[in-house]
N, C-alpha and C positions, 0 to 999 in steps of 0.2 A: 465626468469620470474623476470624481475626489480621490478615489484610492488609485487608481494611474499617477497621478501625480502626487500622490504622497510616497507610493513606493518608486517610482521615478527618482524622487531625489533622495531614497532611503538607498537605493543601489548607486545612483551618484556617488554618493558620501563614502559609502562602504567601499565601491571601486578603485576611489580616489585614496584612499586611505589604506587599502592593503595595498597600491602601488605604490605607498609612496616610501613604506617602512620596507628595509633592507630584510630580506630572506635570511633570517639567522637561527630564528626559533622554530623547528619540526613541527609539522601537523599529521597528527596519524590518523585523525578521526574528520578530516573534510567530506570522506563519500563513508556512506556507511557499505552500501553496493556499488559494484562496478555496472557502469552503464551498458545497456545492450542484453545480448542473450543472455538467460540463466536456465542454468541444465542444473535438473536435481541429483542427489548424489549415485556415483555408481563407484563403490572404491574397490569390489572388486574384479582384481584380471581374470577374465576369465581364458584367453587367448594374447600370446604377442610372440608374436614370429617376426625380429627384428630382422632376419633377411629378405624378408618381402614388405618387411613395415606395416604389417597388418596387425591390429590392436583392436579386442575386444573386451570392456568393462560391464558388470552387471552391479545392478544396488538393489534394495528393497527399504523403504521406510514406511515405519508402522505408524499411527497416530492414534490414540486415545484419549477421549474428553468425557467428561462428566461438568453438568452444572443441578445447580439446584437454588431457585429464588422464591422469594417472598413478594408478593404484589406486583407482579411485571406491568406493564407498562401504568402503575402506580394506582393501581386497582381497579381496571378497564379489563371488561372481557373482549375487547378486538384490540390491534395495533394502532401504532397511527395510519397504519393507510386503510383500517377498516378491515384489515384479515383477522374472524375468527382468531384468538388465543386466549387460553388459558390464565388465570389468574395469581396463581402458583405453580408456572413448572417447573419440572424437575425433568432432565432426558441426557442421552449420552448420545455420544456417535462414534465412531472407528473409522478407521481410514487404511488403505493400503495399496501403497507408490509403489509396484516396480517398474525397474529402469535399464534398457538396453543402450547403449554406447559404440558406434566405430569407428575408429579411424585407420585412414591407407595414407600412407608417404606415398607423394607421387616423388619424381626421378626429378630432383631438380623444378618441382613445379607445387609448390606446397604439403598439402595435407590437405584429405578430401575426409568430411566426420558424418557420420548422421546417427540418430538415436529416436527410441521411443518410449515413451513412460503411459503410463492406463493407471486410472484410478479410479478403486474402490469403494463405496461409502455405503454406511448405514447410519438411520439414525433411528432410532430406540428410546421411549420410558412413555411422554406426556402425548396424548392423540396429536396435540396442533405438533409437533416438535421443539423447537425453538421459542424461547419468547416472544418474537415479531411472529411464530405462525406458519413460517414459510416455509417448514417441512413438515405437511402434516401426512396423518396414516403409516407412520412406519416406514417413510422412504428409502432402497435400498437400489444400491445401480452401479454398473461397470462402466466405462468409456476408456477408449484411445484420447490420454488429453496432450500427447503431442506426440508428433510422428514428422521430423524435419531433415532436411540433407544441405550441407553446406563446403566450403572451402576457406581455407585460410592461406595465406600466401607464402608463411616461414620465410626463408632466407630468400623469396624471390626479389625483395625489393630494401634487403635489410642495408645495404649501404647511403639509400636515401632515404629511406623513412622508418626504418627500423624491422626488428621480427615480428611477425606477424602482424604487420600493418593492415592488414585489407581481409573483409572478414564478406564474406556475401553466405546466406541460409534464405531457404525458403522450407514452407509448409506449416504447419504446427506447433507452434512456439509460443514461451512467455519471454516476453520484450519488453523492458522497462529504462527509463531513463527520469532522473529527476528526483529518486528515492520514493517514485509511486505516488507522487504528490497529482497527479495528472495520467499517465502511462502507466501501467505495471500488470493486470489482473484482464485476462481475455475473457473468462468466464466467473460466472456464479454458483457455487453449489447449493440450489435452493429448488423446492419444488422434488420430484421424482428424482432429482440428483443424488438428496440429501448432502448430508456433510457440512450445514450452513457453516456451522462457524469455523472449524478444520479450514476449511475451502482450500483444498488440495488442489484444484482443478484451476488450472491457470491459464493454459495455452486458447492464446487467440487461434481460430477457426482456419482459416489460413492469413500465412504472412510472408514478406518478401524484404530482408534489411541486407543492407550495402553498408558495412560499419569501416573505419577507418581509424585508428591511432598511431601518430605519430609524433615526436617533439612537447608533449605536453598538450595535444589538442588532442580531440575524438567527436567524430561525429557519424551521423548515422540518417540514411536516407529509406525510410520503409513506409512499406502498406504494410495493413491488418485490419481484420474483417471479425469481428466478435460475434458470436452466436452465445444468445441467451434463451433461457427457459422461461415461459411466460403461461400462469395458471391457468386453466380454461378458455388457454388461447394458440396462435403458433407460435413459436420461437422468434423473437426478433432479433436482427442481424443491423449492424451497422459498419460500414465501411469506413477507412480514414487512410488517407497520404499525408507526410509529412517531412521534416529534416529536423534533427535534434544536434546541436553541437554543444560543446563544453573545453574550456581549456582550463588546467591545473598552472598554478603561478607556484611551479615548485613543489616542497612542500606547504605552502603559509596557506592557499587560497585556492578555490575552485568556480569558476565563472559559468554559467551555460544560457542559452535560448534555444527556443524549437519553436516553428510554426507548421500547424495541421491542418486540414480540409476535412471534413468530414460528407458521406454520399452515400443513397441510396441506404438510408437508415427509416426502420421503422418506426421509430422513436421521431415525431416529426416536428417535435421541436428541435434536435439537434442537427435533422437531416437538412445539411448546406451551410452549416456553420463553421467558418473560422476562428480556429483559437490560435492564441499566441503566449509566449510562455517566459519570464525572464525569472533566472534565478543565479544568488549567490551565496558563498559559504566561506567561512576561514577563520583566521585569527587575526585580529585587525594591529596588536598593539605586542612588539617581541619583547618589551619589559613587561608583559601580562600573559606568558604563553598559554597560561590555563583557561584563557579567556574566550572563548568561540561566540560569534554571533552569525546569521545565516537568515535566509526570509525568500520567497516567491513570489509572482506574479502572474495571474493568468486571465486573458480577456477574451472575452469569446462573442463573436458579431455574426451575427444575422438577419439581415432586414426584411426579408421577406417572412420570417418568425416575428420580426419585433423585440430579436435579442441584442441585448449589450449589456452583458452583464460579464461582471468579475468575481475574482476571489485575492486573496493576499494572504502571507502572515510576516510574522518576524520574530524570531526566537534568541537568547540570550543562553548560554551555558557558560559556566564556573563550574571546573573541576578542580578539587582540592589535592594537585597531585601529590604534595608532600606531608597530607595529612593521615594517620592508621585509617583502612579502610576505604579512604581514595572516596571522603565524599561527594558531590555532582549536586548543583542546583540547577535548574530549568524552568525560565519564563516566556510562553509563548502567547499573540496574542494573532488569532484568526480570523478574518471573516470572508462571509460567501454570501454574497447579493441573491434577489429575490428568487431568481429565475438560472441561477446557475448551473449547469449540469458540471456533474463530479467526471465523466465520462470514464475512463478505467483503471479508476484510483486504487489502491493497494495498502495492504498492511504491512507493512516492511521496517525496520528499523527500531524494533523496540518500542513497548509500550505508548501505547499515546498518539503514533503515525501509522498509518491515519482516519480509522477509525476514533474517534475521540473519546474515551470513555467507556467500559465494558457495557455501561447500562445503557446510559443515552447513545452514544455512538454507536454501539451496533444493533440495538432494536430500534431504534424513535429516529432522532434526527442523522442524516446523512450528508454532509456537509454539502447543504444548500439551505438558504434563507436562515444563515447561520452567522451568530457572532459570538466566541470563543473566548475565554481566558484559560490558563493550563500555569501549574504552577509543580513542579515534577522538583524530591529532593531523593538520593536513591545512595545508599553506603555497599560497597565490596568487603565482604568479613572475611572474603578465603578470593582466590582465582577462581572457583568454580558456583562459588555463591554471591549473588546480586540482589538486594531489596529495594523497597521504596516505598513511597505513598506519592498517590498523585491528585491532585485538588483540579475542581471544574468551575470555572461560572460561566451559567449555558443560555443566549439570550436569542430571541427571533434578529433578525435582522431586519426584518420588516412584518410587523404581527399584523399589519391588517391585510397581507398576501397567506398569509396560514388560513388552517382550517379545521376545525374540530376534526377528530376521526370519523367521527360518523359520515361527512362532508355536508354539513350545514350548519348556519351558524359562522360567527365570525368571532375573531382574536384580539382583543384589545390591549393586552398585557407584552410586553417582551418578555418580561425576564419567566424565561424556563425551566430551570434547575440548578442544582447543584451536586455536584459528587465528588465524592473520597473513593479512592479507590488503592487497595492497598498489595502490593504483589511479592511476591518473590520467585526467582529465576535459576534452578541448581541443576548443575553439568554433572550430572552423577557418575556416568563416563565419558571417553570419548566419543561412546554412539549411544546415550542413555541421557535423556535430560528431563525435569519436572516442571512446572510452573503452576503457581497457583494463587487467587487473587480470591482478595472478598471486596466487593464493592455497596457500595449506600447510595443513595440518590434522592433527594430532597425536593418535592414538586414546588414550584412558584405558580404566580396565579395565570402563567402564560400557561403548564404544564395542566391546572386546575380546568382551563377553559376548554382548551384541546381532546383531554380524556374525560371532562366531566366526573374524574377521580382527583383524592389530593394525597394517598397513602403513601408512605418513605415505600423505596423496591431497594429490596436487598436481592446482592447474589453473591455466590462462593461458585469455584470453579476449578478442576485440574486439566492440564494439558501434560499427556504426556508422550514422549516421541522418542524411538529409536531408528536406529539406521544401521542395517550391514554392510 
């Protein structure tokens, strides 16, 4: 385990080091999300009758995508895993989140809440869908993707551990912890779902968490059971136990580990596997407060699979706070071993986490048997407008574990590609936002062997979303 003990003494170092500088300099940006449940928006009341403490909120959020590329998977008429696609396509999709909310004050004994949100998708234009394929024929479908009930403890415990220390939910929920680097995404919108890239649909199948903050710590004790969609087959389901904690040092630093089980998964390379997970974040040096560095660890064993494999990364930000425009540089560098499973990793956080790359990232490589570079520089010209360009070098981790698309044949090449990828991010109101990127992608002779194409894939893209 080379990368255990490289990230071993990279979290040493870091641990040691934001303990040893005094709490002087504010961190705003240590979690980007707060760990644990996330409930979609519901900002209006529709009901609250503060004499019986009964409170009901409803929301709705709409999504709208449009893409359109040039040579997807760089001039291959299937993906990399061999699904039928197109060469050039072009498709859109729509989405629509509504969302029930309620909460009841009990009498001196918390707050009891529960909520459900369904989500709608279509996807529309190119017969396969998507560039990877994975929604083809026009797919168009409703679901319940969470339906949960839970309690929070308010003032029951506030003189020792504070408000609302103690959180327990069960049923239907999306649960993330880690910034989705590992946890975050219960489901897929692919296949008869539609919605691939939207991916509105989040809530794990059922789940049961026991969450806890108090003092600067949190942690959190859950199952969750994933149901996925699986083409010309059943739906496979995997099951996982586990405990997640994190302590914040203040503002400067944020620490965390989780270890999980995983059982009774149809996926059977993952089914019986333990992973383990260390991560940290912060601002290591308070004469550099602009300075952020941050990185993960995650090992996953299975002997009766034959697994031992990992993943890592380690990222570098400088932001320019007192310069016009508040520019940001970003060095990250990744990797994920041959056999690694991503298990229910998320898109969370801005550009780049953790999908990696509009091209590569979300049709081709999914961060396994993956070695990464990521070079992110991004300027603020208003509050509400964000830009940037984001640079790739994308290499097998191990090229003689690949395998052409077709599945024959073998990989002799690492180095995979490269992409530029260039976005911008505008809040048009408070419940109105745009994004829009064009990406390039440059095959290498690992990219060359795999699809037996070697043509640049361009894409251009809108994402747009409201919320009442």
């Amino acid at each position: 385990m080379p990368h255990a003990r490289f990230y071993a003494g990279l979290g040493a170092s870091l641990g040691g080091l934001l303990l040893a500088v005094p709490a002087q300099a504010a961190v705003t940006d240590v979690d980007y999300l707060s760990p644990g449940i996330q409930v979609p928006s519901a900002d209006i009341e529709l009901y609250n009758n503060k004499q019986s403490g009964v409170r009901l909120n409803g929301g709705l959020t709409l999504y709208g995508f449009g893409a359109a590329t040039r040579n997807a998977n760089f001039g291959a008429s299937e993906s990399i895993g061999g699904t039928p696609a197109s060469r050039h396509p072009a498709w859109w999709e729509a989405t629509a989140m509504p969302t029930l909310t309620g909460e009841v004050d009990l009498p001196n004994a918390g707050t009891a809440f529960a909520g459900v949100t369904a989500v709608g998708n279509m996807t529309r234009g190119n017969a396969y869908g998507d560039a990877s394929g994975a929604t083809p024929d026009h797919p168009e479908d409703a679901r319940i993707d969470r339906a949960y009930a839970g309690w929070r403890s308010g003032g029951l415990f506030a003189e020792s551990l504070g408000e609302d220390a103690l959180t327990v939910s069960f049923g239907r929920q999306q649960f993330e912890f880690g910034e989705g680097f590992l946890v975050g995404d219960g489901f897929l919108d692919t296949g008869k779902y539609g919605g691939y890239y939207i991916g509105a649909s989040q809530g794990f199948h059922n789940s049961a968490v026991v969450s806890l903050d108090t003092h600067g710590w949190h942690g959190d004790l859950f199952h969750l059971k994933e149901d996925q969609y699986v083409r010309n087959g059943p739906d496979t389901e995997t099951s996982m136990n586990g405990v997640n904690a994190s302590y914040r040092l203040g503002d400067r630093a944020k620490f965390g580990a989780a270890v999980m089980h995983t059982y009774n998964s149809d996926n059977t390379a993952l089914d019986g596997t333990d992973i383990y997970n260390l991560r940290a974040k912060g601002k290591p040096f308070a004469a550099i407060p602009d300075l952020s560095i941050g990185g993960q660890y995650v090992y996953e064993d299975n002997d009766d699979n034959g697994i031992s494999d990992d993943a890592w990364y380690a990222q570098v930000t400088y932001r320019f706070s007192r310069v016009r425009w508040t520019p940001e540089l970003a060095y990250r560098h990744a990797e994920f071993s041959s056999n690694y499973d991503t298990v229910f990793y998320d898109f969370v956080s801005g550009w780049g986490n953790w999908f990696m790359g509009e091209i590569v990232g979300e049709y081709m490589l999914f961060n396994s048997n993956l070695d990464a570079d990521m070079l992110k520089a991004s300027i603020q010209p208003t509050d509400s407008l964000e830009t940037g360009v984001i640079g790739y070098n994308f290499r097998y981790h191990n090229a003689s574990a690949a395998s052409t698309s077709s599945g024959s044949g073998n990989i002799t090449d690492s180095d995979f590609a490269k992409e530029l990828d260039l976005y911008a991010d505008w809040t048009v109101t408070d419940r109105f936002s745009l994004s829009g990127v064009y990406a390039v992608a440059f095959p290498e002779d690992g990219a060359e062997q795999t699809f037996g194409h070697d043509h640049t894939s361009q894409l251009f893209e809108v994402l747009a979303t409201y919320s009442f």
